[in-house]
C-alpha positions in Angstrom: 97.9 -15.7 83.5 95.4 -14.4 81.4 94.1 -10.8 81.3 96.3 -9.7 85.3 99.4 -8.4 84.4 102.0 -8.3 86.7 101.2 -4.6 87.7 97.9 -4.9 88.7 99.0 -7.9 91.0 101.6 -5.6 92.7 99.6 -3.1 93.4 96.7 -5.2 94.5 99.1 -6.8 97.4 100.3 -3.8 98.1 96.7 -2.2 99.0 95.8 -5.5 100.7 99.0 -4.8 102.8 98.4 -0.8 103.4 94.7 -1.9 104.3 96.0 -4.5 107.2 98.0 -1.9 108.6 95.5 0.8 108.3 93.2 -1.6 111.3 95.9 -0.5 113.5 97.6 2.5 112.8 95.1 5.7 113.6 96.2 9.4 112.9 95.1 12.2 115.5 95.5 15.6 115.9 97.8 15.5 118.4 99.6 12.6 116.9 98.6 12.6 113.2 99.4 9.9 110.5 102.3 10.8 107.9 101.3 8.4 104.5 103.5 8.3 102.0 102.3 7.6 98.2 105.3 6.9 95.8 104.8 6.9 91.6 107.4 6.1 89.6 108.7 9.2 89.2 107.7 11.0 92.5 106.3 10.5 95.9 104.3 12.5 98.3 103.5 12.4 101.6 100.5 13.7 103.9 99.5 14.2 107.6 96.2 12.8 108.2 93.8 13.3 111.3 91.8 10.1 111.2 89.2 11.2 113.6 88.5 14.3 112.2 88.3 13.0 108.5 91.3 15.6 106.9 94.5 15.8 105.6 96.3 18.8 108.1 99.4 19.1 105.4 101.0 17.6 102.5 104.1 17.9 100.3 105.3 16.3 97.1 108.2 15.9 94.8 106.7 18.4 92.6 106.0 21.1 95.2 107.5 24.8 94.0 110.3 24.7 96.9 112.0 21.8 95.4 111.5 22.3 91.8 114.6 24.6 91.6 118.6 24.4 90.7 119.6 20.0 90.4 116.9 17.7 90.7 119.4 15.1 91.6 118.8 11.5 92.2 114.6 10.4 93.2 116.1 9.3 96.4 117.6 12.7 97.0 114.9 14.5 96.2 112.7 12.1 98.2 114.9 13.1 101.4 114.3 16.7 100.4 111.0 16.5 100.7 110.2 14.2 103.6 112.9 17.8 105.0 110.4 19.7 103.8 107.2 17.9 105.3 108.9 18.4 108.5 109.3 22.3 108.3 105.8 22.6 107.4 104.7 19.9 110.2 106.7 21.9 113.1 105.5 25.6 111.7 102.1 23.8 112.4 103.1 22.5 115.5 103.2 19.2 115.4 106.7 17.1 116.0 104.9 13.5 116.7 103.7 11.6 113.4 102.5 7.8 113.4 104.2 6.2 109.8 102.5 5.1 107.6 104.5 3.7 104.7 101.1 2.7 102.6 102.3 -1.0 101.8 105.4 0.0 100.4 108.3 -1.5 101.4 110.6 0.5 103.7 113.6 0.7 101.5 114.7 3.2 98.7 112.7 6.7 98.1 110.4 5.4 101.0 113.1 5.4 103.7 114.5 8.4 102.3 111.5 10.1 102.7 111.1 8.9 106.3 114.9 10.0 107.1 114.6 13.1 105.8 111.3 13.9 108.1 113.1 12.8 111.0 116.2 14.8 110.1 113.5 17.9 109.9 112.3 17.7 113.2 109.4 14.7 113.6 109.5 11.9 115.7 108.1 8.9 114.8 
């Protein structure tokens, strides 16, 4: 296999898929796109106006609001914050997001994440 491991393969295919996606899936400001980034120990996620070039908001597993009392599980925490996304997205205005899940699968922390938006208020 030589000097590839394993991890740089994954996260190769996973850009290659996040980048076939991206040709379709455009964020506005009416209708921005919520990305989601994950780590191994955390994951964040961002509204992004496309046209304009910005990120309008974003919120991650290490914000201040969710750092306090039991962490609990990632996938917990993941909901938590997708919750929180939400809160800030409707205070903004907004309540229609595009998802973008950035390659990853939909499964785990990532569809907690997306859950825990939609329990907060955005539809997507």
């Amino acid at each position: 296999m030589g000097s590839t491991s394993k991890t740089r393969l994954r996260e190769t295919g996973r850009l290659r898929r996040h980048r076939r996606v991206r040709r379709r899936v455009m964020g506005t400001a009416d209708r921005p796109r919520l990305v989601i980034h994950r780590s191994v120990k955390n994951i964040q996620g961002h509204l992004a106006d496309d046209i304009a070039g910005r990120i309008l908001l974003g919120v991650s597993t290490l914000a201040p609001e969710l750092r306090g009392g039991d962490q609990g599980k990632k996938t917990d925490r993941s909901r938590a914050a997708g919750k929180l996304l939400a809160e800030k997205a409707r205070a903004a205005g907004i309540t229609k997001v595009v998802f973008d899940r950035g390659g990853y699968r939909y499964h785990g922390r990532v569809a907690a994440f997306a859950e825990g938006a939609r329990e907060g208020g955005l539809e997507f």
